[in-house]
VMD Tcl script that builds the backbone (N, CA, C; Angstrom):
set m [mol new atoms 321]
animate dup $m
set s [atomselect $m all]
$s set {name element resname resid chain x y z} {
  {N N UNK 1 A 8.724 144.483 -63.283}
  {CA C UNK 1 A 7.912 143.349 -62.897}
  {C C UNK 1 A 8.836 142.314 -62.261}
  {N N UNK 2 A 8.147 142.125 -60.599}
  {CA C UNK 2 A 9.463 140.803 -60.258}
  {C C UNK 2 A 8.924 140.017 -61.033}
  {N N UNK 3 A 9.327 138.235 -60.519}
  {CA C UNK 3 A 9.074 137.128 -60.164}
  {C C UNK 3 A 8.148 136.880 -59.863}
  {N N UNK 4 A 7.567 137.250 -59.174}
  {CA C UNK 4 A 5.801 136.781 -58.411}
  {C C UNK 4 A 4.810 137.359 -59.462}
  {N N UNK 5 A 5.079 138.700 -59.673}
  {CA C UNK 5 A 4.257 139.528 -60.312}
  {C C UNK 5 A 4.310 138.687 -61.690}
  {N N UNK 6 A 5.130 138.142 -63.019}
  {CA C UNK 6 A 5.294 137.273 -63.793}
  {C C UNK 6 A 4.619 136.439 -63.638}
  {N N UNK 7 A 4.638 135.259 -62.635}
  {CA C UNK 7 A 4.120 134.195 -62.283}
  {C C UNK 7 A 2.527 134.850 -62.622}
  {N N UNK 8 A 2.022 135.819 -61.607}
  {CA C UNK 8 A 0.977 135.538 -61.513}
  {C C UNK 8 A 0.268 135.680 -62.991}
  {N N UNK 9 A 0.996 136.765 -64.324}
  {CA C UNK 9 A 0.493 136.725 -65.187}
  {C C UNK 9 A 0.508 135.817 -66.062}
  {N N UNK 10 A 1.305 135.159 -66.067}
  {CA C UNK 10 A 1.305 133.738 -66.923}
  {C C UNK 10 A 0.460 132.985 -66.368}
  {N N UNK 11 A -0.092 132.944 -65.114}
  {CA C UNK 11 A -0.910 131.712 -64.874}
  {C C UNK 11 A -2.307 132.162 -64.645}
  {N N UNK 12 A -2.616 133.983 -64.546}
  {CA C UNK 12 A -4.064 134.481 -65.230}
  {C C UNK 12 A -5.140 133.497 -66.075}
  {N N UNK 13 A -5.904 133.672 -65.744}
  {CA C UNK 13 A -6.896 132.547 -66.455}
  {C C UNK 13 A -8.384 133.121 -66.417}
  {N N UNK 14 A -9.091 133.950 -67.572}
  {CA C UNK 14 A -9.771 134.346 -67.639}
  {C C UNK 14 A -11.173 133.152 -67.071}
  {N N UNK 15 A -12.275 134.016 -66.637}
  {CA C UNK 15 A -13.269 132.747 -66.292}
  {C C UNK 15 A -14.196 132.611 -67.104}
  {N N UNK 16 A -14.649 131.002 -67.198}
  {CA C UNK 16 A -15.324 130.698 -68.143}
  {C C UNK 16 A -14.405 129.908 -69.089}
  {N N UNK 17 A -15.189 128.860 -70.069}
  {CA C UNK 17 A -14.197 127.746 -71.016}
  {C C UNK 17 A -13.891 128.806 -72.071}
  {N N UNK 18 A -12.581 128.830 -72.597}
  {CA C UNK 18 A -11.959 129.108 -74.063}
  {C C UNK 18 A -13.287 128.761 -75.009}
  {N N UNK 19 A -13.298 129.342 -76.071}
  {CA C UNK 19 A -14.298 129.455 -77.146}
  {C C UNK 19 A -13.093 128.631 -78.330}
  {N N UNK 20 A -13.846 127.920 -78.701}
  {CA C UNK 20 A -12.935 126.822 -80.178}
  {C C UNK 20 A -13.339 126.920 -81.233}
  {N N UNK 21 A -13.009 127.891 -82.533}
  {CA C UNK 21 A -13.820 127.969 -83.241}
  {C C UNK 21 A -13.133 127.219 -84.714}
  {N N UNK 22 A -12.152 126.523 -84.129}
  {CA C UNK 22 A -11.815 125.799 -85.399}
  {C C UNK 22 A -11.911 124.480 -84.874}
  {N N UNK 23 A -11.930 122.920 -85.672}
  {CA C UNK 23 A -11.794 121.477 -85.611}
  {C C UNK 23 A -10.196 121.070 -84.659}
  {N N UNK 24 A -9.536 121.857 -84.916}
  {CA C UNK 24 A -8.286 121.617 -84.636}
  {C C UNK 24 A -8.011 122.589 -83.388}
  {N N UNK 25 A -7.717 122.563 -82.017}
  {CA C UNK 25 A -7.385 122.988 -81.603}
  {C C UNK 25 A -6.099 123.645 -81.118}
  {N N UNK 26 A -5.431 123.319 -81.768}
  {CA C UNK 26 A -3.969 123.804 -82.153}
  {C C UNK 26 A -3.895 125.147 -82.824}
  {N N UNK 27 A -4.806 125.358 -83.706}
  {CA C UNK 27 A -4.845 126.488 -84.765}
  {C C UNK 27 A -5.923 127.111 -83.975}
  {N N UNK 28 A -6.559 126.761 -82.689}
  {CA C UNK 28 A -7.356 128.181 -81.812}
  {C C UNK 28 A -5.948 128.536 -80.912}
  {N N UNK 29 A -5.340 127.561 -80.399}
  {CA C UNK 29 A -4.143 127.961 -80.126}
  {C C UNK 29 A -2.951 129.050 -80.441}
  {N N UNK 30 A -2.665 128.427 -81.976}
  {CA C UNK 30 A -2.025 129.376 -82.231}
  {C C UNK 30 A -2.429 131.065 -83.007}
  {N N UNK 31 A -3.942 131.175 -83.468}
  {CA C UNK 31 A -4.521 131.929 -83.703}
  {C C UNK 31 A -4.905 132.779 -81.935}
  {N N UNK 32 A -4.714 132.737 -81.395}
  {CA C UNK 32 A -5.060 133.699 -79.789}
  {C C UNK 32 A -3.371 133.617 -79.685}
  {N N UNK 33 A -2.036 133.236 -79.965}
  {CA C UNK 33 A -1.586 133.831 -79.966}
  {C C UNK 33 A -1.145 134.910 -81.200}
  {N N UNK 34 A -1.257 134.273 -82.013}
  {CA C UNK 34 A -0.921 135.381 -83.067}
  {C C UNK 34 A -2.280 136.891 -82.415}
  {N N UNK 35 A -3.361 136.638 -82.208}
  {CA C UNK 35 A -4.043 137.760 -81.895}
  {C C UNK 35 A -3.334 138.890 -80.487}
  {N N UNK 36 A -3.399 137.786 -79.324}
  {CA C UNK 36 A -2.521 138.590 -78.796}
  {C C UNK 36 A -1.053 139.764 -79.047}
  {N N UNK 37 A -0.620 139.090 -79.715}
  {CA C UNK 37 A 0.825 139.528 -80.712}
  {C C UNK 37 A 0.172 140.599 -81.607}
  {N N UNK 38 A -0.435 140.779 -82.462}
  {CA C UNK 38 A -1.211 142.107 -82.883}
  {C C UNK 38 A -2.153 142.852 -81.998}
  {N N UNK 39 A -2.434 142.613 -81.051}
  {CA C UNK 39 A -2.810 143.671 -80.189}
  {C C UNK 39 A -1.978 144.359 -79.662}
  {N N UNK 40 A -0.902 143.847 -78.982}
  {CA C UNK 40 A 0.490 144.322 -78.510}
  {C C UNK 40 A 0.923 145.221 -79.247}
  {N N UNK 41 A 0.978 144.969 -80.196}
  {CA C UNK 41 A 2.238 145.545 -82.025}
  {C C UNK 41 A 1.042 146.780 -82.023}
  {N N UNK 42 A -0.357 146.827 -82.061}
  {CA C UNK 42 A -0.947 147.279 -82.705}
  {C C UNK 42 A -1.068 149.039 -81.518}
  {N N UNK 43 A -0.651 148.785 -79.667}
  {CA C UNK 43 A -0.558 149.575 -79.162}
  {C C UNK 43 A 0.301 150.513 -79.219}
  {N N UNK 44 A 1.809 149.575 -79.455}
  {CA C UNK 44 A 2.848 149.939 -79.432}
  {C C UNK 44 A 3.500 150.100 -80.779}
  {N N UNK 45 A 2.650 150.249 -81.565}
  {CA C UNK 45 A 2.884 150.943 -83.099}
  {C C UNK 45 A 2.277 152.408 -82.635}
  {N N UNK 46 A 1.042 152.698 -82.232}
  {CA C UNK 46 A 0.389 153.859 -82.056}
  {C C UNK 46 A 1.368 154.842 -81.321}
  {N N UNK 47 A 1.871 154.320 -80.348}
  {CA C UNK 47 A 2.188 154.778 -79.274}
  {C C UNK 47 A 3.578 155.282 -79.427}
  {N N UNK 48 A 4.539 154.677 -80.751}
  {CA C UNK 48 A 5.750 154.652 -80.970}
  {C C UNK 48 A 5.349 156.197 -82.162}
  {N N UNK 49 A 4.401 155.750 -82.725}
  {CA C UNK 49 A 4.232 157.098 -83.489}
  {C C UNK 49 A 3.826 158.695 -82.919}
  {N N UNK 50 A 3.200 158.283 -81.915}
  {CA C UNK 50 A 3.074 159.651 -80.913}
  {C C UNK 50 A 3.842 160.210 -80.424}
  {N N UNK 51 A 5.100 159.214 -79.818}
  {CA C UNK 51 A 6.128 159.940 -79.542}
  {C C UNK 51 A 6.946 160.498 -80.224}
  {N N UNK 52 A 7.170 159.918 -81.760}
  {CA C UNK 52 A 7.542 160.508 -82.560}
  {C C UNK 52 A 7.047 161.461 -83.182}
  {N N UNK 53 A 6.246 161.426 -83.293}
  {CA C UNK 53 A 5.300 163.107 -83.851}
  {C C UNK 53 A 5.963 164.080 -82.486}
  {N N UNK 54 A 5.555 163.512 -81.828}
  {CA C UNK 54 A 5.543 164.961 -80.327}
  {C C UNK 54 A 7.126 165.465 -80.599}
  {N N UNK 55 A 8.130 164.215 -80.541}
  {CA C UNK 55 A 9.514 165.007 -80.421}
  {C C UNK 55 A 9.808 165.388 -81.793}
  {N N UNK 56 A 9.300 165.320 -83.255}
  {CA C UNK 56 A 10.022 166.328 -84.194}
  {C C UNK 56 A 8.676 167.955 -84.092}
  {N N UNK 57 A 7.378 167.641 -83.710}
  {CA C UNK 57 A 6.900 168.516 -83.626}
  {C C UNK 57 A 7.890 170.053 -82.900}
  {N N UNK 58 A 8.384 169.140 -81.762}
  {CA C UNK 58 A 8.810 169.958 -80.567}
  {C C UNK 58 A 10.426 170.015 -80.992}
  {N N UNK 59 A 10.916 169.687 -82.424}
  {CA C UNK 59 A 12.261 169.744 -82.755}
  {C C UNK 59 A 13.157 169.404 -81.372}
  {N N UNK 60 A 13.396 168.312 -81.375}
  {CA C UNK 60 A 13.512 168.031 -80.220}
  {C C UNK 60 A 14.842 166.656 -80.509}
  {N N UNK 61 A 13.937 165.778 -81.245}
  {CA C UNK 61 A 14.780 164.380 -82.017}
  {C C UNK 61 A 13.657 164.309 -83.239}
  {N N UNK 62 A 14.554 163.962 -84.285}
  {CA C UNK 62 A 14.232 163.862 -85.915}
  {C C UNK 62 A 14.077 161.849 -85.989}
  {N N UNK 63 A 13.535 161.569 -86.485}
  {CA C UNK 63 A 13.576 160.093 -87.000}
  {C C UNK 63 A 14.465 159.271 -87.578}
  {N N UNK 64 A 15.983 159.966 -87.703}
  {CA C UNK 64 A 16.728 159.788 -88.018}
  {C C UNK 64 A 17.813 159.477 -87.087}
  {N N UNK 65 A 17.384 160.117 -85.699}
  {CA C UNK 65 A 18.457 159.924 -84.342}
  {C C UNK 65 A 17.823 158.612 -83.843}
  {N N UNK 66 A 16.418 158.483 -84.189}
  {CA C UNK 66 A 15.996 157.247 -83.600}
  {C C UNK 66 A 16.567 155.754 -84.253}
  {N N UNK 67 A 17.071 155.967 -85.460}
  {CA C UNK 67 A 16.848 154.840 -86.449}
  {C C UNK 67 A 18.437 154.597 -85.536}
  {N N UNK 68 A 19.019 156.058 -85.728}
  {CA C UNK 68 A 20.438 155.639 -85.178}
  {C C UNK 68 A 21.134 155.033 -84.401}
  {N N UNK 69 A 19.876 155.417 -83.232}
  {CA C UNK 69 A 20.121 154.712 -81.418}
  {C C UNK 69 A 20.745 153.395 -81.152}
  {N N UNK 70 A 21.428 153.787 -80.454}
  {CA C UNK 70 A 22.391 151.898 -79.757}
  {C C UNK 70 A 21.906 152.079 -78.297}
  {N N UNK 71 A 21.388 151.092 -77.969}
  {CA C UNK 71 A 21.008 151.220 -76.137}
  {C C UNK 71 A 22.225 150.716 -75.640}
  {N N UNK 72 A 22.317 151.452 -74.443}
  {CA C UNK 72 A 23.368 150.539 -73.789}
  {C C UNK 72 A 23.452 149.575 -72.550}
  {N N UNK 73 A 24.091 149.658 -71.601}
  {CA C UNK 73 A 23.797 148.131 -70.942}
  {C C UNK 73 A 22.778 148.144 -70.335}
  {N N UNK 74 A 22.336 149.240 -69.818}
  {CA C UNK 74 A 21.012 149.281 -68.545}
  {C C UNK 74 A 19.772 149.191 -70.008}
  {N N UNK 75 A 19.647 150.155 -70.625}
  {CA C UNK 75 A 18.778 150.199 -71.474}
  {C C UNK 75 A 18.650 148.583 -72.211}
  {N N UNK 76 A 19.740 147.782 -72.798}
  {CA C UNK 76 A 19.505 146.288 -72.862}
  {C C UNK 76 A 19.132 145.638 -72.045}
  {N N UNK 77 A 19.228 145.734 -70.914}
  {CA C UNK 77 A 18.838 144.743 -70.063}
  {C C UNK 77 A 17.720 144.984 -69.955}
  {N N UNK 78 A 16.521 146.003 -69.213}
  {CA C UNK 78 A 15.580 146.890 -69.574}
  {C C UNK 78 A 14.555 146.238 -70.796}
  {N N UNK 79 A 14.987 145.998 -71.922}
  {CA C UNK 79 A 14.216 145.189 -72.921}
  {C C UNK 79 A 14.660 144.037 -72.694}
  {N N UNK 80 A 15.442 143.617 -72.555}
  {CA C UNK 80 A 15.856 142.188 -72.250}
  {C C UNK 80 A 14.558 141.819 -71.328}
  {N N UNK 81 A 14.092 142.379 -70.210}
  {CA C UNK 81 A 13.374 141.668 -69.415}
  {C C UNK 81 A 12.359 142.102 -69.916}
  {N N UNK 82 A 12.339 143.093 -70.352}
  {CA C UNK 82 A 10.678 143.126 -70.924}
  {C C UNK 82 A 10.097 142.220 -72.225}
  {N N UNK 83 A 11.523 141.988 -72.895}
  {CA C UNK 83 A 11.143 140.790 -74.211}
  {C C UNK 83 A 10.237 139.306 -73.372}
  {N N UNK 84 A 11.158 139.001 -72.105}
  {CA C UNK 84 A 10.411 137.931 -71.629}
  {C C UNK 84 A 9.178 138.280 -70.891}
  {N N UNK 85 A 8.925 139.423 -70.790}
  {CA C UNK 85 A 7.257 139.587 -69.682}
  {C C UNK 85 A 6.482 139.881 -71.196}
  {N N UNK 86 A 6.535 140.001 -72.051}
  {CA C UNK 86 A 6.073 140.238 -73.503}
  {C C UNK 86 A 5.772 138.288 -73.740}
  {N N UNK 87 A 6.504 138.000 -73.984}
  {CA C UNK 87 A 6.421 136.213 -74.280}
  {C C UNK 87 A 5.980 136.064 -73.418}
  {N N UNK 88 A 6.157 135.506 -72.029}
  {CA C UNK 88 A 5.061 135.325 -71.548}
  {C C UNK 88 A 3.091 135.812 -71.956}
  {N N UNK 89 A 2.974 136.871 -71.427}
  {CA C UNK 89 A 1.877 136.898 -72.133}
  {C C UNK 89 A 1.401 136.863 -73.576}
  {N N UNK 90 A 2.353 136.391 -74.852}
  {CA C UNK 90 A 2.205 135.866 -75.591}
  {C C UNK 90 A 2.016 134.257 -75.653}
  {N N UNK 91 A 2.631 133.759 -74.668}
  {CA C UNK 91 A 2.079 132.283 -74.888}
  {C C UNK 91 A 1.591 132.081 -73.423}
  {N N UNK 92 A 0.688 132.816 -73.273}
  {CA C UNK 92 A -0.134 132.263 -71.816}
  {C C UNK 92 A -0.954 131.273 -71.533}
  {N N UNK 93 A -1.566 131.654 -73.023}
  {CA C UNK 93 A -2.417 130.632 -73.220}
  {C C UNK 93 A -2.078 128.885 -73.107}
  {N N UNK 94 A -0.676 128.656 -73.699}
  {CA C UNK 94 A -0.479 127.680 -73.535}
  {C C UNK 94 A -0.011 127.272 -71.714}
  {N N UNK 95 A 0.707 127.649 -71.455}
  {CA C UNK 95 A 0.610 127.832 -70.290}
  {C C UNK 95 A -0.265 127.159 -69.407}
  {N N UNK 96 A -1.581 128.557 -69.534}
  {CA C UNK 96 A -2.700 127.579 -68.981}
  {C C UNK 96 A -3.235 126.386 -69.122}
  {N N UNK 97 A -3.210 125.961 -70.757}
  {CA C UNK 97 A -3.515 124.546 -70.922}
  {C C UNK 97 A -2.594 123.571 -70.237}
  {N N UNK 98 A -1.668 123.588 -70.000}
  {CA C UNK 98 A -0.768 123.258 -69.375}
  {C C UNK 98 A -1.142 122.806 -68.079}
  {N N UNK 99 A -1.350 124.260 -67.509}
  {CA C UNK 99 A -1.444 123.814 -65.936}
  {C C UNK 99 A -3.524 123.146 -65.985}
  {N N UNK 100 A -3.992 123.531 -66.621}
  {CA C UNK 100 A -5.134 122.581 -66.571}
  {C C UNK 100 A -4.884 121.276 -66.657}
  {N N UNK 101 A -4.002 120.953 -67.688}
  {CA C UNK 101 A -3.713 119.266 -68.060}
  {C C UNK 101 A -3.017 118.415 -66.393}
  {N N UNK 102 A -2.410 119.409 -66.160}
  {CA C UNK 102 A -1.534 118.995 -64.784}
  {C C UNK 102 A -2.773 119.412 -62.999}
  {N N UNK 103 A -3.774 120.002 -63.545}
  {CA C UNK 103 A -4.758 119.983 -62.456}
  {C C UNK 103 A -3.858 121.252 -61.620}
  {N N UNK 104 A -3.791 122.238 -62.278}
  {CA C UNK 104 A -3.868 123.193 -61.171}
  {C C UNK 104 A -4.473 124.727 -62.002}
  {N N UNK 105 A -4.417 125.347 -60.984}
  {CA C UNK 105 A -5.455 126.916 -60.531}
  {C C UNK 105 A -4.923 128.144 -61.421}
  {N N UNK 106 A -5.022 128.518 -62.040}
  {CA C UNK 106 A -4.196 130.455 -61.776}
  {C C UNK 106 A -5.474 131.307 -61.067}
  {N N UNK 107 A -5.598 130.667 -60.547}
  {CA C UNK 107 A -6.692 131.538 -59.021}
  {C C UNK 107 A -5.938 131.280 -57.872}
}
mol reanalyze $m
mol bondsrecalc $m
mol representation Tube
mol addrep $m
């Protein structure tokens, strides 16, 4: 994901007003992100287990080479940028409030 492509997801803005279902809007805040954040976890839990089934099925790697793994520089960097395209769409939301407060678009 460049730069542009980033941008444009952080400043995504579903249509139609946010739904507030608490007094405090801080805690709809931080409740859509905590939700976001378990949807994420909740793909990439599934998805971490499939691959692991498939490669001891296929004796292939044991769960034990995984626990072991050290990435190295390409592979760090690699999550490195994906930790920040992850945060981002974890706090998008704020974001947008943001650029609403300041009068602008993610259209």
């Amino acid at each position: 994901m460049n730069e542009l492509e980033l941008q444009k997801l952080i400043n995504a803005a579903a249509s139609g007003k946010r739904p507030h279902f608490f007094a405090d809007h801080d805690v709809d805040r931080l409740l859509a992100i905590v939700w976001a954040m378990a949807g994420e976890l909740a793909v990439t839990r599934e998805r971490l287990d499939t691959v692991e089934r498939l490669l001891s099925e296929r004796q292939l790697l044991d769960r034990a080479n995984i626990d072991a793994y050290r990435p190295d520089a390409t592979a760090a960097e690699e999550r490195g940028r994906w930790q920040i395209e992850y945060i981002a769409r974890l706090l998008r939301i704020l974001q947008q409030e943001l650029d609403t407060l300041q009068g602008k678009s993610g259209k």
